[in-house]
N, C-alpha and C positions, 0 to 999 in steps of 0.2 A: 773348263767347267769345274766350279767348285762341285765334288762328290758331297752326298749323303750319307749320312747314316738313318734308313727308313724301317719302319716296323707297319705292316701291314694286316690284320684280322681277318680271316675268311679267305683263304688261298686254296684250297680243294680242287675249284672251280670256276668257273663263269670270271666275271668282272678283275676277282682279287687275282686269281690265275695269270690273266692276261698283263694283269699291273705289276706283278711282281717278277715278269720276266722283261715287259718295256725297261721298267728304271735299272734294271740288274744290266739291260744289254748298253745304256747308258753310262755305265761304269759307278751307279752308286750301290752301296748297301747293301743287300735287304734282307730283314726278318722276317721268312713268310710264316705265318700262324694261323693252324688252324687242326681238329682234329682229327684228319687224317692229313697228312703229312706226305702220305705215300706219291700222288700224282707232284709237287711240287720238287719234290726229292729225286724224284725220276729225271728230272730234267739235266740232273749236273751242274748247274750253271756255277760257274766258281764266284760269285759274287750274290748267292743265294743262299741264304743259312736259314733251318727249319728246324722244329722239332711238335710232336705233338701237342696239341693246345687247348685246354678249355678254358672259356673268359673269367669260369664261375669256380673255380678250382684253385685252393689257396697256394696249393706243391706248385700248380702250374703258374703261376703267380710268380711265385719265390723263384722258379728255374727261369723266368722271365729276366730278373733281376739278376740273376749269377750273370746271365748270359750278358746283358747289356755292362754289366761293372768285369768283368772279365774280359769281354772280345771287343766293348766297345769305348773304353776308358769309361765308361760310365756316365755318356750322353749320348742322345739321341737326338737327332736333326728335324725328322717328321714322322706322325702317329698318322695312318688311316683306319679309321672304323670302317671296316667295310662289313665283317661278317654279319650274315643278316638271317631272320628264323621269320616263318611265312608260314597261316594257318588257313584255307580258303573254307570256312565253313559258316554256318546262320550262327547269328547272336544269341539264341536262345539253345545251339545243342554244343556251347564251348565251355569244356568245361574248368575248373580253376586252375587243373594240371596243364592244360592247353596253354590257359592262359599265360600262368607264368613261366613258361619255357618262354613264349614267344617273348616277353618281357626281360628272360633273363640274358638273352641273346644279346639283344636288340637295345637296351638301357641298361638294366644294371652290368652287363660286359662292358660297354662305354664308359660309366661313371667308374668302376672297380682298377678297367687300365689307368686312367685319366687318373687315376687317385694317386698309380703306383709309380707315375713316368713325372709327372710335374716337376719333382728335384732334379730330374736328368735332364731336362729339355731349357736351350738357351731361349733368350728372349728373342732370338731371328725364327725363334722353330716353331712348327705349323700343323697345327690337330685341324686333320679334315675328316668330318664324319659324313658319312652317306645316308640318306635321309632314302625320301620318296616322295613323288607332288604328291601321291595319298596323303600325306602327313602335311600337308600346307592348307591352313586355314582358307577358306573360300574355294579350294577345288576341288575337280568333280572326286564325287565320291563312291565307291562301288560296293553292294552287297558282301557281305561274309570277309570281310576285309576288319573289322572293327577294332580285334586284337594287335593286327600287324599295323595300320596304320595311324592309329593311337598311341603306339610305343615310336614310330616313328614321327610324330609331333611330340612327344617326350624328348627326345634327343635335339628339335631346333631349339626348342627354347632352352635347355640343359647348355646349347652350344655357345647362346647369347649371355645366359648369368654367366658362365668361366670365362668370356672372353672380357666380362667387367670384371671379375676378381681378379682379372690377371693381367691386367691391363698396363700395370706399372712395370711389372717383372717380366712379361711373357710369359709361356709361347701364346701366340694369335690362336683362337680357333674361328673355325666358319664351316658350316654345313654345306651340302649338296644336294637337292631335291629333283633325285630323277626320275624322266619318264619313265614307259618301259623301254626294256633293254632283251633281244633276243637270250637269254640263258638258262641256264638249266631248272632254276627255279622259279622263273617266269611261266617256261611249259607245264612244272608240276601244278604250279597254283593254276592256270586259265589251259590247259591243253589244248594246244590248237593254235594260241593265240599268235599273229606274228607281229614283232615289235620292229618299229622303223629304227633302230639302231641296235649293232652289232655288241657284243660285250669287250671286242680290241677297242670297238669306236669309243666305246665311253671308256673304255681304262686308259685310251691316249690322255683324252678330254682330263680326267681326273689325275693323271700325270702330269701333266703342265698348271696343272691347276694349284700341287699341293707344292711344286716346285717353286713357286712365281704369284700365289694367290696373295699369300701373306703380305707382301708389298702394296696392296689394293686395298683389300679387307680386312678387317676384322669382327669376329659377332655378327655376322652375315648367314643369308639364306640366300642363296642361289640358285633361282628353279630354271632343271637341265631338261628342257621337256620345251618340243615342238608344237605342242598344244598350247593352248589357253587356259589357263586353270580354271 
């Protein structure tokens, strides 16, 4: 197997947790990122490099860049957006602070990495962002979601203009619009809720996806979700 060189957002927990230890036991990569650092760093994995991370933070930004022009000759194989910011409340008591956290996460973390990686990444290499069917025009849609599922129809169409400006040069990108997914921020937002797939299931799912997607698609929406939109 050709190895990786992967950079992953939102590794604390749930989904990006479980993904950045699949591709690491695979023998590629990986940058896990996110701002606490602690649970991924516990791990040991000799094929896991971390340090703490905000999307929205110019230091953490620039210490992005040492690292990849330092440890990694200064490319990168594949970007996953994973980290994700989730607000469950009524459209009428969110406020602009609310808002633009959720937003800051969620899109401008996307667009800010995307900005900073495009010199490093070859024309075979593969920006998968993780969406949600909330974010997919025509599906169902749920209360006090407005912020969070807004921001993530922000990101498919974000994901379809850079895979047309980038089209000559690379890298591919293509979204993923999942259902739910049992994890941690699933239960904070709906308490209670139980979701027909596991967060290993879908971080397999999203692991063979970003390894192998790029030869299929390009500027793609992918909805990962057993329902009907």
């Amino acid at each position: 197997m050709n190895h990786k060189k992967v950079i992953i957002t939102g590794t604390s927990r749930g989904i990006g947790f479980e993904l950045a230890q699949i591709l690491a036991d695979e023998g590629h990569q990986v940058l896990a990122l996110s701002r606490n650092h602690t649970p991924i760093k516990n791990l040991k994995h000799p094929n896991i490099h971390s340090f703490s991370f905000n999307l929205n933070e110019e230091n953490d930004l620039d210490q992005l860049d040492k690292f990849v022009n330092e440890q990694w000759q200064g490319s990168v194989d594949i970007l996953i957006h994973n980290a994700g910011s989730i607000i469950n409340k009524p459209f009428a008591e969110i406020t602009a602070q609310e808002l633009m956290s959720v937003y800051q996460t969620n899109v401008f973390g996307v667009f800010q990495l995307n900005q900073r990686l495009m010199g490093k990444m070859p024309k075979e290499g593969h920006v998968v962002t993780i969406s949600s069917m909330g974010g997919v025009q025509g599906s169902m849609k749920f209360p006090g979601l407005t912020a969070y599922s807004s921001s993530k129809s922000a990101v498919i169409n974000l994901t379809e203009i850079l895979a047309e400006e980038y089209k000559e040069t690379g890298p591919s990108f293509n979204v993923l619009a999942l259902g739910a997914v049992q994890t941690e921020m699933l239960e904070e937002a709906f308490p209670g809720y139980e979701a027909p797939n596991s967060a290993h299931e879908m971080a397999q799912y999203i692991a063979d996806f970003s390894l192998t997607g790029n030869k299929f698609y390009n500027g793609k929406m992918l909805q990962v979700s057993k329902s009907t939109p």
